[in-house]
C-alpha positions as CSV (number, residue, x, y, z in Angstrom):
1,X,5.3,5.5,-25.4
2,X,6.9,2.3,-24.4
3,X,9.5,0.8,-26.6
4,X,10.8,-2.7,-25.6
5,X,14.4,-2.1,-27.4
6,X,14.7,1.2,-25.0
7,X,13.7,-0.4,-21.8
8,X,16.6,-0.3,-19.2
9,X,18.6,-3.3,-18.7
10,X,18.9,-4.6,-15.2
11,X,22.0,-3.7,-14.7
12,X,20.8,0.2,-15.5
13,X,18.3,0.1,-13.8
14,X,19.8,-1.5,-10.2
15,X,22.5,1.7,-10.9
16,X,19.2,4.4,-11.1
17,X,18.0,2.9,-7.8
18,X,21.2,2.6,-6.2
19,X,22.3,6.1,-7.4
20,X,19.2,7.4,-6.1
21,X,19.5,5.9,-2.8
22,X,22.8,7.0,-2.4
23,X,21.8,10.8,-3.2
24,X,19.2,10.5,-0.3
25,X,21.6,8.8,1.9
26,X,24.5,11.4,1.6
27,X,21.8,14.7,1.4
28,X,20.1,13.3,4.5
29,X,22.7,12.2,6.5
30,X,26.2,13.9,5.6
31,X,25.3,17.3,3.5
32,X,21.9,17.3,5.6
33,X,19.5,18.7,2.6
34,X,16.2,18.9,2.4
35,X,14.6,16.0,0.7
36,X,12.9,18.3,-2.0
37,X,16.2,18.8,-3.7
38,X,17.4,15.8,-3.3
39,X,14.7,14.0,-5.4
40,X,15.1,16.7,-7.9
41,X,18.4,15.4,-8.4
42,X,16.9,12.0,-8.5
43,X,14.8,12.9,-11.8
44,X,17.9,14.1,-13.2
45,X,19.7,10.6,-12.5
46,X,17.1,9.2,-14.4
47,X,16.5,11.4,-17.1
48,X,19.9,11.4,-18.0
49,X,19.9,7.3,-18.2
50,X,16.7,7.6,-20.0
51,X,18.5,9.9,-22.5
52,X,21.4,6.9,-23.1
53,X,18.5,4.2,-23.4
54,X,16.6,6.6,-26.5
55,X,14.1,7.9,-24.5
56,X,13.7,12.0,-25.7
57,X,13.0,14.2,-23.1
58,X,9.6,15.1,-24.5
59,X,8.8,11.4,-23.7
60,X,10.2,11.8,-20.3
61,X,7.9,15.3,-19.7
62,X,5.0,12.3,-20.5
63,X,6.3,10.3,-18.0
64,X,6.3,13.0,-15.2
65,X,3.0,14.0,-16.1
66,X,1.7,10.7,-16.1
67,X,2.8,10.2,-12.6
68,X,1.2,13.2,-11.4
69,X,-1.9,13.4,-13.1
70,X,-2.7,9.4,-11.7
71,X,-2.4,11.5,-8.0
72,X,-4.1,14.8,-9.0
73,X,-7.1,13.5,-6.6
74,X,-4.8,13.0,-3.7
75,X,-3.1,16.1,-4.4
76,X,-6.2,17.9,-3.7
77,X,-6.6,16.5,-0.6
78,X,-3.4,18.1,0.4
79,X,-4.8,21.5,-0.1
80,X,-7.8,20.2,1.7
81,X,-6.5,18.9,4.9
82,X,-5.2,22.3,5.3
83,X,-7.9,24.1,5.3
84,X,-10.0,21.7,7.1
85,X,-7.4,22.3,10.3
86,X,-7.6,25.5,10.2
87,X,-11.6,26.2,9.4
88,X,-11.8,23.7,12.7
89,X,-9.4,25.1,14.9
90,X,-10.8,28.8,13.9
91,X,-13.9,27.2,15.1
92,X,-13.7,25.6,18.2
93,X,-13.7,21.5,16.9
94,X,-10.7,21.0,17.7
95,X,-10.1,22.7,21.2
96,X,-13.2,21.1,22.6
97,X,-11.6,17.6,21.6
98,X,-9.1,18.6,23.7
99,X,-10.7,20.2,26.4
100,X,-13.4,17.8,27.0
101,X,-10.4,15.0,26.4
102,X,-8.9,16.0,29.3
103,X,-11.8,15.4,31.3
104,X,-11.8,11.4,30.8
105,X,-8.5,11.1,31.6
106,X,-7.1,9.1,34.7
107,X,-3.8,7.3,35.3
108,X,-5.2,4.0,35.0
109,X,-6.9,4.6,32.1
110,X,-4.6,7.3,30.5
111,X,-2.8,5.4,27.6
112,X,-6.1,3.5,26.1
113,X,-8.1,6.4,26.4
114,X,-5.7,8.6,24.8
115,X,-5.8,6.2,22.4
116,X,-8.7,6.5,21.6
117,X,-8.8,10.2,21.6
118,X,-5.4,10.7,19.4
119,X,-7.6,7.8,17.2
120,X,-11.3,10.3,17.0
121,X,-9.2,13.5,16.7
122,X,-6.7,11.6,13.6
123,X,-9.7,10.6,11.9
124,X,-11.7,13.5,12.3
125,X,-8.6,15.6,10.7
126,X,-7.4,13.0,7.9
127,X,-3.7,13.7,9.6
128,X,-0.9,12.1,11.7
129,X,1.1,15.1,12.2
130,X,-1.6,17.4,12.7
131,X,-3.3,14.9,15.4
132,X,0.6,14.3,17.1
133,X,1.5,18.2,17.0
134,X,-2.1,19.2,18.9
135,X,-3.5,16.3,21.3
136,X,-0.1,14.5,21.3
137,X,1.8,17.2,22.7
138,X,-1.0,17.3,25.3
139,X,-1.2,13.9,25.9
140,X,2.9,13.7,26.2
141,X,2.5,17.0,29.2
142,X,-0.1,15.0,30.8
143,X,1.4,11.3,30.4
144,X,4.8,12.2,31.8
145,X,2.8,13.9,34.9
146,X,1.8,10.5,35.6
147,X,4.8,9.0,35.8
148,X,4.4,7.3,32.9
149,X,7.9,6.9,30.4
150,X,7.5,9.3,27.8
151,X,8.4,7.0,24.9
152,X,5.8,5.0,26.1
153,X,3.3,7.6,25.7
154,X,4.6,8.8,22.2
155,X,4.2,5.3,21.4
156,X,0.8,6.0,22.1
157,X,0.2,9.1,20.9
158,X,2.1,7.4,17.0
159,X,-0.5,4.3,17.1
160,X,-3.5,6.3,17.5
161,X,-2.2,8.9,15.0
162,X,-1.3,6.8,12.3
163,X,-4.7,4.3,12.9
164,X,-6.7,7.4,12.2
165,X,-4.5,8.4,9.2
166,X,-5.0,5.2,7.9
167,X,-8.5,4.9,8.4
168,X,-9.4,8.4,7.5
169,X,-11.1,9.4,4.3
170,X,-9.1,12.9,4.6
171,X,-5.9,11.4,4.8
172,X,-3.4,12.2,2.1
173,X,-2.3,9.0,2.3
174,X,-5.2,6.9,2.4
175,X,-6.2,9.1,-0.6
176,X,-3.2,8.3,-2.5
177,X,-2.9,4.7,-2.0
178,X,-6.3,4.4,-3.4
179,X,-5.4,6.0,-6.2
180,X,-2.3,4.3,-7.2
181,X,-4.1,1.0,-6.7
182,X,-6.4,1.7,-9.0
183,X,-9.2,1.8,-5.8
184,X,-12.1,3.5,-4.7
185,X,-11.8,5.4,-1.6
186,X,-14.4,3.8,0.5
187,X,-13.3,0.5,-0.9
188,X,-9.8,0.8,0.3
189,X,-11.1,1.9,3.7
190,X,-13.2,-0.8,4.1
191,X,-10.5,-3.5,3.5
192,X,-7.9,-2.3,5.7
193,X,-10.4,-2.3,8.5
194,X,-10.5,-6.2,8.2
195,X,-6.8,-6.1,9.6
196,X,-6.8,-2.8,11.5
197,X,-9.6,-2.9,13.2
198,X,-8.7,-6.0,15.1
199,X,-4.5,-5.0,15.6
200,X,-6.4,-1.6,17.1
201,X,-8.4,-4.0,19.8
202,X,-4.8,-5.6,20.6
203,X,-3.0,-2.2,21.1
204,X,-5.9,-1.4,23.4
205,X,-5.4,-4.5,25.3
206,X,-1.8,-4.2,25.6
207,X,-1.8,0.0,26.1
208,X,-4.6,-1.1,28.8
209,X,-2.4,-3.1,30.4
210,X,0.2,-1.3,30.2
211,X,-1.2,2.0,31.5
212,X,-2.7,-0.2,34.9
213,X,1.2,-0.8,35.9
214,X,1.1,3.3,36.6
215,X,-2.2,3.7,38.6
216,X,-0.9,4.8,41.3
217,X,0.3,8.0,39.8
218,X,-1.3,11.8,40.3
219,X,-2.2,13.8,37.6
220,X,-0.9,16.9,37.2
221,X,-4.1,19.1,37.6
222,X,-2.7,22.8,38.0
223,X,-1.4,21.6,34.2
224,X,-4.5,20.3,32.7
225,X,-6.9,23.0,34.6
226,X,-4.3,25.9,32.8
227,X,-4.9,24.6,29.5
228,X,-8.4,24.0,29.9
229,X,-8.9,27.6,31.1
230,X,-7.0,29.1,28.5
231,X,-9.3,27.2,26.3
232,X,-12.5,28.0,27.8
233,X,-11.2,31.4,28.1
234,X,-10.4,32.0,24.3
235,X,-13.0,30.1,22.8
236,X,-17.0,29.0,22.7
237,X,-16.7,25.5,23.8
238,X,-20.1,25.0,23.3
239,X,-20.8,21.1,22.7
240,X,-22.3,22.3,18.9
241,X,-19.2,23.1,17.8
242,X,-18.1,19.7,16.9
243,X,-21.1,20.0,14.4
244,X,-18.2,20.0,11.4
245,X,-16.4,17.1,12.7
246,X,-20.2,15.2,12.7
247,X,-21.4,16.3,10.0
248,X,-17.7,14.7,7.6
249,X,-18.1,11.9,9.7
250,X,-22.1,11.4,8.8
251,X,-20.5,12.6,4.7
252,X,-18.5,9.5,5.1
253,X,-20.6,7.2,6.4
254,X,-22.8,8.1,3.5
255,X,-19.9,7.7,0.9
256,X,-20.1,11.1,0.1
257,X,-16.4,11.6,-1.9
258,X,-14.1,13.0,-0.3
259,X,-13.5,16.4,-1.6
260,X,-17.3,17.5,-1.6
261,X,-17.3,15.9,2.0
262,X,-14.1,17.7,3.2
263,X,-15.4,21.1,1.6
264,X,-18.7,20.5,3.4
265,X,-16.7,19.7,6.7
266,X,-15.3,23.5,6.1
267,X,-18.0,25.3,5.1
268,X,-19.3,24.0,8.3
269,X,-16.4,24.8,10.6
270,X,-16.7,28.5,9.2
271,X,-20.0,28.6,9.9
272,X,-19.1,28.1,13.3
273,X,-16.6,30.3,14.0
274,X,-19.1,32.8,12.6
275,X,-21.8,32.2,14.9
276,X,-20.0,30.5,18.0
277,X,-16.8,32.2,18.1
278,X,-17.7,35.6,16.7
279,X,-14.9,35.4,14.0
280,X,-15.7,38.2,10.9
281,X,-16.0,36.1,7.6
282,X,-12.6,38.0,6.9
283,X,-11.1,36.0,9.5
284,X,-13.0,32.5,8.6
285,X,-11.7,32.8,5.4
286,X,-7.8,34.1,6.4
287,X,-8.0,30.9,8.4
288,X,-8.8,28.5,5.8
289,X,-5.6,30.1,3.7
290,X,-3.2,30.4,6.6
291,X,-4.3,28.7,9.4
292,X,-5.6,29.5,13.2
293,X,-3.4,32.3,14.8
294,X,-3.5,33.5,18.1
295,X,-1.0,34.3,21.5
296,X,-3.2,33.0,24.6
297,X,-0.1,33.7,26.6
298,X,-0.1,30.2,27.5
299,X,2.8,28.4,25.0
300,X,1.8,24.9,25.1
301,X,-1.6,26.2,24.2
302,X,-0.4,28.3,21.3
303,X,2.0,25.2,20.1
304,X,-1.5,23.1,19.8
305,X,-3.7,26.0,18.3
306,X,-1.5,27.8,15.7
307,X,-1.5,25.9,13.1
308,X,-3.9,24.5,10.0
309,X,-4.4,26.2,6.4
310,X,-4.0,25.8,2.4
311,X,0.0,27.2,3.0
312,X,1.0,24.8,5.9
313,X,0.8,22.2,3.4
314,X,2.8,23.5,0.6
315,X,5.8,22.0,2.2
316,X,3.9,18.3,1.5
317,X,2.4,19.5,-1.7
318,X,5.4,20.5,-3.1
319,X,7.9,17.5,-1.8
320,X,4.7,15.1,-3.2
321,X,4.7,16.6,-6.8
322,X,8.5,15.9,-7.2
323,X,8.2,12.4,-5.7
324,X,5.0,12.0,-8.0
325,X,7.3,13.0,-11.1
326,X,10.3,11.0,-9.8
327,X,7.7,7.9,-9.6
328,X,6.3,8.7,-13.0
329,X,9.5,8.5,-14.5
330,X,10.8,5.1,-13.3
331,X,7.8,3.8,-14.2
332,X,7.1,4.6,-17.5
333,X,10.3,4.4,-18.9
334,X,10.5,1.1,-17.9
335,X,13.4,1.0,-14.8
336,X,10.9,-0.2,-12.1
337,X,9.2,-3.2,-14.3
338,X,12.9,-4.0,-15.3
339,X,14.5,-4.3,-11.6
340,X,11.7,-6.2,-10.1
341,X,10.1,-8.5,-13.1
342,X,12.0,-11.2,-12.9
343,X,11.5,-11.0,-8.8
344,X,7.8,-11.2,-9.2
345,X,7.4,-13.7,-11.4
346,X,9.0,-15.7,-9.2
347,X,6.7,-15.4,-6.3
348,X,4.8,-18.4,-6.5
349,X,1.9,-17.6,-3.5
350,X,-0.3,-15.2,-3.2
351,X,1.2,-15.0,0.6
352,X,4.3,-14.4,-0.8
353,X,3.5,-11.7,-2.9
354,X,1.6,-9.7,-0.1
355,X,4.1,-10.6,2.3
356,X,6.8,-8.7,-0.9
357,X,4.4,-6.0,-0.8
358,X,4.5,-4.7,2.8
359,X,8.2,-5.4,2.6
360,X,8.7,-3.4,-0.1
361,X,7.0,-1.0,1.0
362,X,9.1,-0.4,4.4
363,X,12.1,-0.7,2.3
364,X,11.0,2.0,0.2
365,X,10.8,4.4,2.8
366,X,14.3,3.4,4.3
367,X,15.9,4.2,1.2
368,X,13.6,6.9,0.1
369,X,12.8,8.4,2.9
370,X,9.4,9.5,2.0
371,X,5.9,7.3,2.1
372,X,4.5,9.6,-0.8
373,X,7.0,8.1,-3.3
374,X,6.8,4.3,-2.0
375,X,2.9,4.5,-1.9
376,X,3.5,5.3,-5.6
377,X,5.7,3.1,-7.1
378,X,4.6,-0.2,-4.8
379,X,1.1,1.0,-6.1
380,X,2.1,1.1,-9.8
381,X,4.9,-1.9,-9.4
382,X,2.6,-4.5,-8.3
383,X,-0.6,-3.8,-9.9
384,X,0.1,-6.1,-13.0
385,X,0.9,-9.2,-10.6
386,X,-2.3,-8.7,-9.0
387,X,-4.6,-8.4,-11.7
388,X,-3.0,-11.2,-12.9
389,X,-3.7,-13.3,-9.8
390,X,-7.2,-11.7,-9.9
391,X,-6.9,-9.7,-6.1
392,X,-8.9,-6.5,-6.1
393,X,-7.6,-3.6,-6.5
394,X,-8.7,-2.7,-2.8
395,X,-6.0,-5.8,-1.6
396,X,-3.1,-3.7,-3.5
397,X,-4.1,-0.6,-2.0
398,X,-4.2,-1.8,1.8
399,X,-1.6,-3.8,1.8
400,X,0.9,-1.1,-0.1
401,X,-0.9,1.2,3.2
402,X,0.4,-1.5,5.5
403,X,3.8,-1.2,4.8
404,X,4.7,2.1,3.5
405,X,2.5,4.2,5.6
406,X,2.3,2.6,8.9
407,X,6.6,2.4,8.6
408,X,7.2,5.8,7.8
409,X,6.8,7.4,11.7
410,X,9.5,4.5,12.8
411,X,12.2,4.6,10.6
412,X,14.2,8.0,11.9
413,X,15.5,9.6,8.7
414,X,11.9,9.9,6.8
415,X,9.8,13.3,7.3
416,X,6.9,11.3,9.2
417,X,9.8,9.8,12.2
418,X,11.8,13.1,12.0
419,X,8.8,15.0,12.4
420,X,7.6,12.7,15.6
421,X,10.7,12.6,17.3
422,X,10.9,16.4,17.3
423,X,7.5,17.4,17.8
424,X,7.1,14.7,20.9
425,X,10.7,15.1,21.7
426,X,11.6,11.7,22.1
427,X,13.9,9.8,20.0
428,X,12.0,7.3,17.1
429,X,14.2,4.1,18.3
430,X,13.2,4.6,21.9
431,X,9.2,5.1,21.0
432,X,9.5,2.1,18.3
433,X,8.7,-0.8,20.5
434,X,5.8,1.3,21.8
435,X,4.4,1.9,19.1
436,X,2.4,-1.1,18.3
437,X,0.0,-0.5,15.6
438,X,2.9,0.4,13.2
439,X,4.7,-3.2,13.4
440,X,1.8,-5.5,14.8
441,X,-0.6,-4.2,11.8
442,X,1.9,-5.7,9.1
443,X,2.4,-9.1,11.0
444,X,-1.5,-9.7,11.5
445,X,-1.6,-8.6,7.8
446,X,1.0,-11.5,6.4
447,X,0.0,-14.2,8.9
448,X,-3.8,-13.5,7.6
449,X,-2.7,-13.8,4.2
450,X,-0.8,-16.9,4.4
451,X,-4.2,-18.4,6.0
452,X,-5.9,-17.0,3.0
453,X,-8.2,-14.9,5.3
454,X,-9.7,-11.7,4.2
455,X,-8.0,-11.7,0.6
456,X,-10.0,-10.4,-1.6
457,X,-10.1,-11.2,-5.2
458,X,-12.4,-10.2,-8.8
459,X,-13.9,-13.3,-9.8
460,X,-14.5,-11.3,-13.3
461,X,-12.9,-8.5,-15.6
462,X,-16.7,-6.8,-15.5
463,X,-16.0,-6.2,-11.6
464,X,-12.6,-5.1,-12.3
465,X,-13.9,-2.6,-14.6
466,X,-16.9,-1.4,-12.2
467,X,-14.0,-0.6,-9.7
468,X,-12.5,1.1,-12.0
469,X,-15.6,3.0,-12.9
470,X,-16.0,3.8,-9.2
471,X,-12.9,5.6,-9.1
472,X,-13.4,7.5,-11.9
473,X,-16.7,8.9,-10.6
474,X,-15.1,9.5,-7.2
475,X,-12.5,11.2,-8.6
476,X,-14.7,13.5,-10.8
């Protein structure tokens, strides 16, 4: 497809970027439009350059496809996600999480334990928002009982999110870093948890520390004994019905892929709500498609409950297939490799071009304002420099995670920090500093890298190709 005499001078290609920055900048912030449109208009920027550099618009249809099709995987999991929420809600999963959450908690021990718990609960559901709009809210009611400052609780509530998001075999995220690095899923995983891992024991310490400063607050137990009724009241809190949540978890574990794994994980939450909640398979199956419904007349309970299904996530699904054909775009006609080459090829460490990586991802979501499209194009941008410097493909993938993904809940104009800030009602520069996993998790990254610990390279092209294999079959 590629033709060097086409590709986009430097010049052309800085005004692409720029131009497209500028329409997110003025839809977001002056004409305040939804960021589906906006990256519309993005592809139409850069079509219309393509057009003055010779591209035809039949090669530019090849470009968007090829940018979607390289995430068809991850878009699935979208669809999945969905109906994993709702199949587990509809069951009971996610209830007794919080029900039997409630019970640990103490004010000494509130913010590492909810840690934890936004942590279990993230990586049981593959999802930040999901995990922040049901325990989060919870854990923000309780929290601020105690006395403790709510944006140091929706700091909180963000690190554990986001560390389960990350880690999580369901996440759309995870999902789609791995596949724009060229990675197998459990591959991926398994390399950020050299760097996670350890940043999650620090946020312990510190939220540990933290949370002993308010031990001499009283919980607010009229609250937490209302909610807790209302759950035990509406559904079967039988300990067996975290059987769905196990039984992914043991999927996993097992390096079961992830589709068959999340399918299993919602044939098994149906199941339940069959036999434990007395839910009609019409309702099981309403569930998966549009999510848990139902007015316990108590509203914090019904915020946590009613949500979940395949059409929750259209919003995602659809504002990830125009980034996807956006990213396809800039990459195969050439603009990305033509703005950044000379850059690269500069970078003489492979410190330095980690440390560009994570960078470049956080820039990308302050100017683009979504992860989905910096996951991308980092993904796709700097996958020649590290084949070349032999890193494995699972490096690209967790370090492109490191930056775009763990800075999108911080940065206040992206969907992920506009999302938090409503949903926990607390403004994303006050909850920033509190939120340690998102900024200490990059750091320990680069300072590891620059000590050349944990970076992992392919001594041979047959291992690169086994990789590739691996994803293939994954995928399939």
């Amino acid at each position: 497809m590629k033709d060097d005499t086409r590709t986009p001078s430097f010049g052309a290609s800085l005004g692409v970027f720029l131009g497209i920055v500028g329409i997110l900048i003025i839809g977001i912030f002056l004409l305040k439009v939804d960021l589906h449109v906006l990256l519309a208009l993005g592809i139409f920027l850069t079509a219309v350059v393509s057009k003055t550099c010779g591209y035809t618009w039949e090669e530019m249809g090849l470009g968007m496809r090829s940018g979607v099709s390289r995430a068809i995987p991850a878009m699935v999991i979208f669809i999945m996600i969905g109906m994993l929420i709702g199949s587990w809600i509809h069951a009971g999963t996610v209830p007794a999480l919080i029900y039997y959450g409630l019970n640990w908690l103490t004010p000494a021990i509130f913010l590492p334990v909810g840690l934890i718990l936004c942590s279990l609960t993230s990586l049981a559901t593959g999802t930040s928002w999901g995990t922040a709009g049901t325990v989060g809210l919870a854990m923000m009611g309780i929290g601020i009982s105690l006395g403790i400052p709510a944006p140091i609780v929706a700091g909180m509530v963000i690190s554990g999110a986001v560390f389960g998001d990350k880690m999580s075999p369901l996440s759309d995220t995870t999902n789609l870093a791995a596949a724009s690095a060229g990675s197998n899923l459990y591959a991926h995983i398994g390399s950020m948890a050299y760097t996670t891992v350890p940043t999650f024991i620090i946020c312990l310490v510190i939220y540990g520390m933290l949370g002993m400063g308010y031990s001499d607050g009283v919980i607010d137990t009229e609250n937490v004994k209302a909610i807790q009724d209302t759950l035990d009241g509406r559904f079967n809190l039988n300990p067996l019905v975290i059987l769905p949540m196990v039984v992914l978890l043991v999927l996993s574990v097992m390096k079961v892929p992830a589709v068959p794994a999340m399918f299993a994980g919602v044939v098994m939450g149906s199941l339940t709500a069959l036999i434990f909640q007395g839910a009609s398979i019409s309702e099981a199956l309403t569930a998966i498609n549009y999510g848990y419904k139902s007015d316990t007349g108590l509203a914090l309970v019904d915020k946590l409950l009613n949500r979940g299904g395949i059409q929750s996530m259209m919003w995602t699904f659809s504002l990830a297939f125009i980034a996807l054909c956006l990213g396809g775009m800039l990459d195969e006609m050439g603009f990305l490799k033509s703005l950044v080459a000379s850059t690269i090829a500069k970078v003489k460490s492979t410190g330095n071009l980690i440390a560009m990586t994570i960078v470049s991802g956080i820039l990308g979501n302050a100017t683009m304002g979504e992860a989905y499209l910096s996951i991308i194009l980092c993904g796709r941008l700097y996958g020649p420099a590290y084949k070349q410097r032999k890193l494995a493909p699972r490096m690209l993938s967790r370090v492109v995670e490191e930056g775009a993904t763990l800075s999108t809940p911080i940065i206040p104009w992206t969907t992920a920090g506009a999302f938090m800030a409503g949903t926990l009602g607390v403004a994303t520069f006050d909850y920033l500093p509190y939120a340690f996993l998102c900024w200490i998790n990059p750091i320990v990254s680069i300072g590891l890298a620059y000590m050349g610990i944990f970076v992992f390279k392919i001594a041979t092209t047959d291992e690169v190709a086994e990789e590739e294999s691996e994803v293939i079959a994954a995928h399939n």
